[in-house]
N, C-alpha and C positions, 0 to 999 in steps of 0.2 A: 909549427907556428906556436907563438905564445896561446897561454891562457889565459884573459880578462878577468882580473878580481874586480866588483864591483862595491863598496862597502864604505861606512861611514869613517871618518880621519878619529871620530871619536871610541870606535872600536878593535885600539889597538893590541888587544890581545889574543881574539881571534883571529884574526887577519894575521901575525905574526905566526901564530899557530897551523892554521891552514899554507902560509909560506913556505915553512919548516918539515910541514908533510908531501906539500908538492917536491920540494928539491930531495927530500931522501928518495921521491920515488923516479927522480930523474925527468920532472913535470916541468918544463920551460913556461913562466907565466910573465908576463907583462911586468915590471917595474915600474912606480912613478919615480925615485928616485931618478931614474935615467933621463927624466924629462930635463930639455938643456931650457938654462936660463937665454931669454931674450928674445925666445922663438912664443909667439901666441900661447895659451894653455889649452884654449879650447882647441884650435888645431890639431897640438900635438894627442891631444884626447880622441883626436876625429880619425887620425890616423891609428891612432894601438886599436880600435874599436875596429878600423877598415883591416888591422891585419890579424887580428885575435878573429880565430872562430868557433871560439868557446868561450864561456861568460860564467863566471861560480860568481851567487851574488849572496852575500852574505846575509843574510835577513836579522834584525835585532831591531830594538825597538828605534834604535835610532838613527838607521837604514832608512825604515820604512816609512819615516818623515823625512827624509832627504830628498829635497828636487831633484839635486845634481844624481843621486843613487837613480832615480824613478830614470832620469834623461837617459843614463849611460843602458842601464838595462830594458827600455823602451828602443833604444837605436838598436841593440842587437835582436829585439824583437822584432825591430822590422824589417831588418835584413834577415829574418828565417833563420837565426841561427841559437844556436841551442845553449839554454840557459837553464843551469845549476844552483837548486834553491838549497844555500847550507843554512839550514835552522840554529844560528848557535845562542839563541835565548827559545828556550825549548817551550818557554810558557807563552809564547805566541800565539795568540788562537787564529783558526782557519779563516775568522772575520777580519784580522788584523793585516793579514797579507794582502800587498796592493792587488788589486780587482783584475790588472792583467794575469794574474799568476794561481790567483785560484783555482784548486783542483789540480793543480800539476801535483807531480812528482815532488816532492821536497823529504830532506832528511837530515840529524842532527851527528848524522856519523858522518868524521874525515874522513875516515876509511872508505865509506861510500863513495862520499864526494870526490875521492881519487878514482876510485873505480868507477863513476862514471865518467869522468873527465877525460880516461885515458878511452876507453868507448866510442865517446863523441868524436876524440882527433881520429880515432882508425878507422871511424864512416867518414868524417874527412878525407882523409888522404885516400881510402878505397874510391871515393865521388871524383877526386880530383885526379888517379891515374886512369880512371875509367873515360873523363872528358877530356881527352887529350886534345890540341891545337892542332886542328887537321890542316895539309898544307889545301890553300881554295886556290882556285881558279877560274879566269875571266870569262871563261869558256863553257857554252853546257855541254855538260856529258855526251859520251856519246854521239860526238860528231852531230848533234841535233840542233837545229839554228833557232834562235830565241824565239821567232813564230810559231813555228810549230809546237815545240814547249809550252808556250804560255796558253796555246790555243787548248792541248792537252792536261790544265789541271785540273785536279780533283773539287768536289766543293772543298774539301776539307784543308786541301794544299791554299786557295782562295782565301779560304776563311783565317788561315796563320798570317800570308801573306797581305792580304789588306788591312790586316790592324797596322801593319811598320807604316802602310800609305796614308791612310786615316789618319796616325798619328801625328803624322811626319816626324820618325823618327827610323834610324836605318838598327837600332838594339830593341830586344825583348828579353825577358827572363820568361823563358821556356822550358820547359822539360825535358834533360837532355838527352834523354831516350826514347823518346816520344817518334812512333813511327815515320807521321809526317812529315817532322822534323830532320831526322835523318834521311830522309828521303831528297830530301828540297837541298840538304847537305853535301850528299851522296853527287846530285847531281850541280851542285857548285853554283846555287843562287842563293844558299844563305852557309853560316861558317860560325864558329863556335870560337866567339870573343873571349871567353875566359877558360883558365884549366881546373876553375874552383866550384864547384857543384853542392848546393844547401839545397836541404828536407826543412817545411815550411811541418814541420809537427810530423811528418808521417816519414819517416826514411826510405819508406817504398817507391818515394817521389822526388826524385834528386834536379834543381833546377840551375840553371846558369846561364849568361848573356849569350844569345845568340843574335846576330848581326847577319843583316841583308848584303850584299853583293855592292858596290858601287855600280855597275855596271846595268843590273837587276833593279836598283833604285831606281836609277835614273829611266830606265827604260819603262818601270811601271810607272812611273810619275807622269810618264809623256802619253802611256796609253793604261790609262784605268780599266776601260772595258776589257782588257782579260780577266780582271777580275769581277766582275759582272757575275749576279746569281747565275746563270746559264749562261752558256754558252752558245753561239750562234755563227751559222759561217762567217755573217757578215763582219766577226769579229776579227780582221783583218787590217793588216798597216796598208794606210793609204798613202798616198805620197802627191 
């Protein structure tokens, strides 16, 4: 996947510079040049943002008065994804840095800013063969019929699964190693909507959509009381 430059139009000679370092090191980043006329800008902005998962944002003095800079590198921050502060006006002081970004990491070497860049895509791509697209099915495991099952959850299986009800939504960004998770997985009432896994700041915590069951929805929708703080015989399909 590309890498996100984010940076002022008025800072065209580190931006040219940083371009030149990424293609010698064989660094695929994002183009606006490639943006085709007649198609939206924002759009197509909405898109490089949705497939870059890496962000180098240039920082200079005239960066960091840019809305449009502040937008682009706020959306990758809100999708948990990992953003590279290249300091290329060095007299920047730590005050002058937009207020989400203070105290990170930042550095005035390319060199860095490669080396970390290349970093960030190979916890990528390790997150994303690690969450593979399991094939799901309508069925619960183990020959076990969905009474029984539901009668059978954990609080903690409850407590994943009634947020999708609460919500009314059948997606979470979960953690996709997460016992319960895998567990609830394992046995084919929820399923791993994406193959793309973000660290929300901590890489020891890799997250990605995880999706309920149609089957699973619909059936908790019709009977909440499985997921009830306790459980009680009486929690039973009446008919």
């Amino acid at each position: 996947m590309p890498v996100f430059i984010s940076y002022s139009e008025k800072d065209t000679a580190p931006y040219t510079s940083l371009c030149f370092a990424l293609e010698s090191e064989k660094v695929d980043y994002w183009n606006p040049k490639d943006m085709k006329a007649g198609i939206s800008l924002k759009d197509q902005l909405k898109e490089a943002i949705t497939k870059c998962d890496v962000c180098i944002f240039i920082v200079t003095r005239s960066s960091i008065d840019s809305k449009w800079c502040l937008a682009e590198t706020g959306a990758f921050w809100g999708a948990g994804k990992r953003i590279i502060l290249y300091v290329a006006n060095p007299d920047i002081g730590q005050q002058k840095i937009p207020p989400l970004f203070q105290g990170d990491l930042q550095t005035c070497d390319v060199r860095e800013v490669i080396r970390q860049s290349k970093e960030a895509l190979s916890e990528v791509n390790k997150a994303k063969r690690a969450v593979e697209i399991q094939p799901h099915t309508q069925n619960v495991s183990g020959g076990e019929n969905k009474e029984t099952r539901f009668i059978n959850l954990t609080p903690a299986e409850k407590t994943v699964l009634r947020a999708y009800i609460e919500n009314g939504t059948r997606t979470q960004h979960l953690q996709y190693d997460d016992g319960v998770v895998v567990g609830l997985i394992r046995d084919g009432i929820l399923y791993y909507a994406s193959n793309r896994a973000v660290g929300y700041w901590d890489p020891r915590k890799l997250y990605t959509d995880i999706n309920m069951e149609l089957w699973a929805w619909q059936f908790l929708n019709d009977h909440p009381e499985f997921l009830a703080e306790s459980n009680i015989e009486s929690n039973k399909i009446t008919t």
